[in-house]
N, C-alpha and C positions, 0 to 999 in steps of 0.2 A: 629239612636241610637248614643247618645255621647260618645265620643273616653272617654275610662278608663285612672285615672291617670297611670303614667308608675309605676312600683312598683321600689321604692329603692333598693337597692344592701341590701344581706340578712346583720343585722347586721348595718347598716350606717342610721344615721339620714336622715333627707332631707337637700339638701342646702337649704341655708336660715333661714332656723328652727331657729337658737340662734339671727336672726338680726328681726323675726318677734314676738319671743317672750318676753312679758311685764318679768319686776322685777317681781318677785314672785311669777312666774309658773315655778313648777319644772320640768328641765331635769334630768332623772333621767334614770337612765340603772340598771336591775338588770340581776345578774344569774340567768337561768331560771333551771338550777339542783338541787335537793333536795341535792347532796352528799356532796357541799362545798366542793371542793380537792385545791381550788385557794386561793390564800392568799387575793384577794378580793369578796364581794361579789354583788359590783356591782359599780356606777359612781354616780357624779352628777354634774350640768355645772352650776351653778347660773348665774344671771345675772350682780349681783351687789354685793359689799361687805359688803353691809349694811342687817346687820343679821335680823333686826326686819323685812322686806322684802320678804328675801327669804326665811328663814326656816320654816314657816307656808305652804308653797306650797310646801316644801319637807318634812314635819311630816304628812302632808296631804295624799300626795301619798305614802309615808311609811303606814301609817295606813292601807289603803285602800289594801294594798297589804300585810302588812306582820301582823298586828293588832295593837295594842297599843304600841306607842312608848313612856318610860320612859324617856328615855335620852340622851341626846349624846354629846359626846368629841367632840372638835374642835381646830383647830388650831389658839390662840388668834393672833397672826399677819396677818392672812388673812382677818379679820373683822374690820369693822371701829368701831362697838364698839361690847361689849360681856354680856349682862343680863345674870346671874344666873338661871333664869327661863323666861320662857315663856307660857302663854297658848294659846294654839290650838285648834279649836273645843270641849271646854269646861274642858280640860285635860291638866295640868300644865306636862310641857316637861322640867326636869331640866338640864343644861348648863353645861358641864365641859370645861375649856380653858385649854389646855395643847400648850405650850411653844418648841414640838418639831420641828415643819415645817418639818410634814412626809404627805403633802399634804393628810392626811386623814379626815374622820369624822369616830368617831365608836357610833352607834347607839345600844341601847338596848330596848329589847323588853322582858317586863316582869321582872322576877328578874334575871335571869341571861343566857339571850341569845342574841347575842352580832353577829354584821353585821359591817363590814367596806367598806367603800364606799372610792373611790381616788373622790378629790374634784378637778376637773379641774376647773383654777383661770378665771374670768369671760373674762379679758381682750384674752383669746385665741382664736386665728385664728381658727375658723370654721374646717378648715380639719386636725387639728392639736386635736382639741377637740373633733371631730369624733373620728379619729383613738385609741385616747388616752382611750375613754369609750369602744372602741371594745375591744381592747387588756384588760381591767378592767375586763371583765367579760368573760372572753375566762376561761369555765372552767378548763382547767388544767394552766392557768395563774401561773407562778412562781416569777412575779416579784414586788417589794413593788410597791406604789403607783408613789414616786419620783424617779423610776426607768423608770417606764411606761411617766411619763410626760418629762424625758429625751430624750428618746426613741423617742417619739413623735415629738419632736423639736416643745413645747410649748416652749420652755426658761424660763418657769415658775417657776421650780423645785427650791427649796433651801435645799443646803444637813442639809442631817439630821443625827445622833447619827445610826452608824448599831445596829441592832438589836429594836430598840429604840420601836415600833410597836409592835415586841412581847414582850417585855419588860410589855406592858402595857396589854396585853393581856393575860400574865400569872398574872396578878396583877389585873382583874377580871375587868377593867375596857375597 
């Protein structure tokens, strides 16, 4: 009988995983609680900055898991460049570029139900980019996104406006 792969540590990608996978297959982490107590509700690790790329393989996997993604915010200085829209599997995904560098994306689903994912920058070390998507989705998580990629010692982080996050989340976006 052949030896089973060893299972991962609960929680941790496999090594390797981000150096064997192609642009525009998403890594993607969510919570797996219905309650949301966490100020995120999950990760995602691209590969590349180039948006037309990657976020067809993360509205992909959002779909598939949470249903029809409308739209989502982004951070325009993490992208090489930023379309207004996009379509996906037959369904126009419209683009917001928000100007904070709170290493988020906020995703919406339907008219008004709203998921925020920490967007760990593609350039990060492996075990830096593990840690960072565990801690993203630890549901009693209390901390923003560029607090987690601090923490993590990606180097990644660019400070951002406090409050700036829910700022835009009481403003329905």
């Amino acid at each position: 009988m052949p030896d089973s792969p060893t299972p991962h540590p609960e929680g941790l990608l496999a090594d390797g995983v981000h150096e064997s996978v192609r642009p525009g297959t998403a890594l993607l982490r969510l919570t797996t609680t219905h309650d949301r107590q966490g100020i995120l509700d999950g990760a995602w690790w691209p590969r590349s900055r180039h948006l037309a790329t990657e976020l067809p393989g993360l509205i992909g996997a959002l779909t598939e898991r949470l249903g029809p993604v409308t739209r989502i915010g982004l951070d325009s200085g993490a992208w090489d460049e930023m379309p207004t829209r996009m379509t996906v599997d037959d369904r126009v995904v419209h683009i917001d570029a928000f100007s904070l560098g709170d290493d988020t994306a906020l995703v919406t689903r339907g008219d008004q139900d709203y998921f925020s994912l920490l967007v760990v920058p593609p350039d990060t070390p492996p075990e830096a980019a593990r840690a960072a998507m565990a801690e993203a989705v630890r549901a009693d998580n209390p901390k923003q996104a560029v607090q987690i990629l601090i923490d993590t010692s990606t180097g990644q982080a660019r400070p951002t406006q406090p409050g700036a996050v829910d700022d835009l989340r009481r403003e329905g976006r």
